[in-house]
C-alpha distance (Angstrom), angle and dihedral (degrees) to the residues before:
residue distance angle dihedral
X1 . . .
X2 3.74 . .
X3 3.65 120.3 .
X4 3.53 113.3 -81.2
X5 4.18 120.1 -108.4
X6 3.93 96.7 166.6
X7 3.91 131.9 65.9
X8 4.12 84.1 -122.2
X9 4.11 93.3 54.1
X10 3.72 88.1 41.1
X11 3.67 88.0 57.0
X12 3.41 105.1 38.9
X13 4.39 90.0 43.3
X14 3.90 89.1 48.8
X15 3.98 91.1 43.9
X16 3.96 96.1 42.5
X17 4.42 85.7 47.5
X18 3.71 89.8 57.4
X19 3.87 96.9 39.1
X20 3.62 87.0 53.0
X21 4.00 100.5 43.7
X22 3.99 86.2 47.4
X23 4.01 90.6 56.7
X24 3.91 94.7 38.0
X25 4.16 82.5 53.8
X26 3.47 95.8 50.2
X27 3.70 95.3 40.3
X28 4.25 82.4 64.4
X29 3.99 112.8 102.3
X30 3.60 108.3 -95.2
X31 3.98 91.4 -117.3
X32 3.89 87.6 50.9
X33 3.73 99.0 52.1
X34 3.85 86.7 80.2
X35 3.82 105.7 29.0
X36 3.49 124.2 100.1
X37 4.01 123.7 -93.8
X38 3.81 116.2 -99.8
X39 3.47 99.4 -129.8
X40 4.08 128.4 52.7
X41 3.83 116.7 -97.2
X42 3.71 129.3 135.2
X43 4.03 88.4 -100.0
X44 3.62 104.6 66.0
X45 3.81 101.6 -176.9
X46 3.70 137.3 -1.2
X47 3.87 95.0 -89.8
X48 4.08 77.0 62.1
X49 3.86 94.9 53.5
X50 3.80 98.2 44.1
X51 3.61 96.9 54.6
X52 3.70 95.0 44.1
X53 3.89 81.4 62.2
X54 3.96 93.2 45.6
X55 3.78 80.0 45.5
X56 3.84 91.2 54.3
X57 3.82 93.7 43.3
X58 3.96 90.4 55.3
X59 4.05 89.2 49.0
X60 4.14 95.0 55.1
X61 3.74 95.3 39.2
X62 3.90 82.3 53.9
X63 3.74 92.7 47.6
X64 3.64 90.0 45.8
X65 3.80 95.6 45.2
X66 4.08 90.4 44.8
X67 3.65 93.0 41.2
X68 4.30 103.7 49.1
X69 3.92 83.6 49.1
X70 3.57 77.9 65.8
X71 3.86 98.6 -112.4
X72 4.10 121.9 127.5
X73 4.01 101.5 -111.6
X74 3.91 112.1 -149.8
X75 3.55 98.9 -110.6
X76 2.89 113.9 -138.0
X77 3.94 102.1 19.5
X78 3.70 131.0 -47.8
X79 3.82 105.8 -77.3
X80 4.04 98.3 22.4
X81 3.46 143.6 84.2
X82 3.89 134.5 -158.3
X83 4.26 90.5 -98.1
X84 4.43 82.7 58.9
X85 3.46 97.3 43.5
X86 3.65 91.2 117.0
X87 3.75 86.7 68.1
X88 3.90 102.2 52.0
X89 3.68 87.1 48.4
X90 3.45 95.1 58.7
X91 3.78 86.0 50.5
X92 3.65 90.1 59.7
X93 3.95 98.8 46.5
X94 4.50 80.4 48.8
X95 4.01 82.2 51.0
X96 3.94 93.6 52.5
X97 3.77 103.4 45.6
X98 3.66 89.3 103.0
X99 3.40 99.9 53.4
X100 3.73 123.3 94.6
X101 3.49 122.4 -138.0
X102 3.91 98.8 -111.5
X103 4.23 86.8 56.5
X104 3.75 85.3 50.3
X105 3.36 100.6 55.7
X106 3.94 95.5 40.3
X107 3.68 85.1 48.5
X108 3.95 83.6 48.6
X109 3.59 91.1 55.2
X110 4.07 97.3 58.7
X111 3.33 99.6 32.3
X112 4.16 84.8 51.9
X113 4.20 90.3 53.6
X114 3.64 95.7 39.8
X115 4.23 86.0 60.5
X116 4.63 83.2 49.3
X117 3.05 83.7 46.8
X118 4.40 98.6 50.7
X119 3.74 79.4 44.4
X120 3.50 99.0 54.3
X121 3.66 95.4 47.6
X122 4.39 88.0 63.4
X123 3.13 132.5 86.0
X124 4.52 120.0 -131.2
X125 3.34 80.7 -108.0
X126 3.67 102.7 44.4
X127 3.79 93.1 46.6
X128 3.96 103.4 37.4
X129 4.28 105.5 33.3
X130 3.55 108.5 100.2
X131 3.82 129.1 -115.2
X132 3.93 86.0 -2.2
X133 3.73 92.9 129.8
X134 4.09 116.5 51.0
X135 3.53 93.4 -134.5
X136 4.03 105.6 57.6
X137 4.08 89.8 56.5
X138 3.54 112.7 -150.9
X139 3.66 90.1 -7.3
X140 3.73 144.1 81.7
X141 3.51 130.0 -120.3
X142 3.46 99.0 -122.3
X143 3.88 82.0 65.5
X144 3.51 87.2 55.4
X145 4.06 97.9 50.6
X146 3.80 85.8 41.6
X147 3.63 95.4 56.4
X148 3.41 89.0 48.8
X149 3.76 109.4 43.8
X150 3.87 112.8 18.1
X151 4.10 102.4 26.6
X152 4.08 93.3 41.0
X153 3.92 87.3 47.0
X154 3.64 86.8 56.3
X155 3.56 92.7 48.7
X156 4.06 94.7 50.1
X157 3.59 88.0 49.0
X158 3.70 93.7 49.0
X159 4.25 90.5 52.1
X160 3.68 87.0 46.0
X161 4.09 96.0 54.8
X162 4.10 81.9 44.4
X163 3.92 89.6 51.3
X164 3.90 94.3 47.5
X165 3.74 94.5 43.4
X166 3.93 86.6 55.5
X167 3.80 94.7 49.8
């Protein structure tokens, strides 16, 4: 799918991503759902990948939030920058340990129709014309909700299909 420059695409791209990631996880063996990958990344298991996006969600509504109240958010955490992303990151996958898959998902779930729903509430305009809003630089926020919904859907889905070729 191409990437999204209307409101409708957005939608549809973020909406399809999740769809697809849902099926892909329950199309996992039960006794793999939980066990750890077979090859070394940061994410060791799905639990792992789920909450990093859950993690990501949280981090763009904040930006957002921060950002239309017309303060600069630190994008993308307080203390980091895009060259140590590595590092926050691992900071989330440290946060998540303690989460079991089943909260992860659920938490998945809201966290997924709260970023429909900060779509929804923009205008084409509002979400796709460059530097219109101080806070996303040279950017738009559609890039923004893209990056964070659609593309990093794609990208959990592609570690999954790596994990369950490995098992």
């Amino acid at each position: 799918m191409p990437r999204p420059t209307t409101k409708n695409e957005l939608i549809a791209a973020a909406t399809s991503g999740y769809t697809k990631l849902n099926a892909l996880i329950e199309s996992l063996p039960p006794e793999k759902l939980e066990a750890p990958f077979e090859f070394e990344d940061r994410d060791r298991n799905v639990r792992d990948v789920v909450m990093h996006l859950v993690a990501w969600h949280h981090m763009m509504r904040r930006w957002y939030d921060e950002g239309m109240a017309g303060d600069k958010p630190a994008i993308p955490g307080e203390g980091y920058t895009w060259q140590t992303l590595p590092a926050l990151n691992q900071v989330i996958w440290e946060q998540a340990q303690q989460t079991p898959l089943h909260q992860a998902r659920a938490e998945l779930a809201n966290t997924h129709e709260a970023m429909l729903a900060l779509i929804a509430a923009h205008s084409d305009e509002e979400l796709f014309t460059k530097k219109r809003y101080h806070w996303t630089g040279t950017t738009s926020l559609g890039a923004y909700l893209i990056s964070s919904t659609s593309s990093h859907y794609d990208w959990a889905m592609k570690k999954l299909r790596k994990a369950a070729k490995a098992w």
